[in-house]
C-alpha positions in Angstrom: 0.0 0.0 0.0 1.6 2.7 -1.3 0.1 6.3 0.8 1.4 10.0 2.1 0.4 9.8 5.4 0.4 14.1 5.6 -1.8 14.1 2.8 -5.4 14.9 3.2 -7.2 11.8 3.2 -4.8 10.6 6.4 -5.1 13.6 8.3 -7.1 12.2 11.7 -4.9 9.2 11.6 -1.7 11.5 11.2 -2.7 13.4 13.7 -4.1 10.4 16.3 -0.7 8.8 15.7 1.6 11.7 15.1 0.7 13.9 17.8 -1.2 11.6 20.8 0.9 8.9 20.3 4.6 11.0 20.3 7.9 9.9 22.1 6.7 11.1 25.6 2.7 10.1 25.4 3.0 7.8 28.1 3.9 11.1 30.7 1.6 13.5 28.9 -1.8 10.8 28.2 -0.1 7.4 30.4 -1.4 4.5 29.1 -2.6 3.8 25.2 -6.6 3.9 26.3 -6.1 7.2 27.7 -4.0 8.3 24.7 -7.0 7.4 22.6 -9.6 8.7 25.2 -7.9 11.8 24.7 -7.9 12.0 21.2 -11.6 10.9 21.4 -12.5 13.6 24.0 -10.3 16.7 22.0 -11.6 16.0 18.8 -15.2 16.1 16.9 -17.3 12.9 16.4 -16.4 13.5 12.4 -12.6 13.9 13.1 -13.4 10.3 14.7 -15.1 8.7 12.6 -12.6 10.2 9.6 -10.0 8.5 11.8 -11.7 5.1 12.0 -12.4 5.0 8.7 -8.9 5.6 7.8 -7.7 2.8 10.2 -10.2 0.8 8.5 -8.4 1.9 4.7 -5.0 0.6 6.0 -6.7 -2.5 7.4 -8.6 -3.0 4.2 -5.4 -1.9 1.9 -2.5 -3.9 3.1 -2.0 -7.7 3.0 -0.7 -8.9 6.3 1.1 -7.9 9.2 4.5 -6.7 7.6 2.7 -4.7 5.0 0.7 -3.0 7.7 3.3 -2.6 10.1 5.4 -1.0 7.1 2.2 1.7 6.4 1.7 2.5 10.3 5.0 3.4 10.9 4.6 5.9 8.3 2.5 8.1 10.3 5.0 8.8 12.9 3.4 6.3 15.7 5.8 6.4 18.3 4.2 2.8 20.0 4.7 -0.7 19.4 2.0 -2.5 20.2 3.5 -5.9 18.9 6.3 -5.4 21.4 3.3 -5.6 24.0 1.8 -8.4 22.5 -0.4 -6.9 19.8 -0.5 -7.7 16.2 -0.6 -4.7 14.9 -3.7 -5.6 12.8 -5.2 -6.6 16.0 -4.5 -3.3 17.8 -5.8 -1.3 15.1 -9.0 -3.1 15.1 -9.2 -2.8 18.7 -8.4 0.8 17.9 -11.1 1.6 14.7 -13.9 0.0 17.8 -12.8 2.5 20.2 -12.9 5.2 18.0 -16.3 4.3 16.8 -17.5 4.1 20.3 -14.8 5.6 22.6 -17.3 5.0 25.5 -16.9 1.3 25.0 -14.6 -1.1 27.1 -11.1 -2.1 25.3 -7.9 -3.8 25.5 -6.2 -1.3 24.1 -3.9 -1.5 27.0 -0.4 -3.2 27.6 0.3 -6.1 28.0 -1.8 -8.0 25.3 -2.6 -11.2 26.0 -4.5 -13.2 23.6 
């Protein structure tokens, strides 16, 4: 999947990933939920649902785990959830739920177990 992750079309997902989840989100949001909460809670129900959609695009556009991991780390995502036990596919479809309905319960939190 070949994308510009600053152009239009990516913009909530460049902005989720490039500035909630920066080198020091962990001290400014803590954990991953609240890193998404936040984002959830600061931006529109449009910008949201833009941003799910666009997970959904990548999820949709790429052909396994190394392709995806290969787009994500595009948009400046400064997290690994594989190294917490997440397949990145995984996390992101945790993550498109949670932005669909950030009032809903999620794993989005380390360590993964599946």
């Amino acid at each position: 999947m070949d994308i510009d992750p600053q152009a239009e079309e990516w913009s909530e997902l460049w902005t989720l990933f490039g500035a909630y989840f920066h080198q020091d989100f962990q001290e400014e949001h803590g954990t991953p939920e609240e890193t998404v909460r936040a984002f959830c809670r600061e931006s529109s129900p449009e910008q949201r649902m833009e941003a799910a959609a666009e997970v959904r695009r990548i999820l949709d556009g790429t052909a396994g785990e190394a392709d995806t991991l290969q787009v994500v780390h595009r948009f400046g995502l400064d997290y690994a959830p594989e190294a917490e036990g997440w397949k990145m596919r995984d996390w992101l479809a945790e993550l498109e739920r949670v932005l669909r309905d950030p009032h809903r319960s999620t794993t989005l939190n380390w360590p993964h177990e599946s």
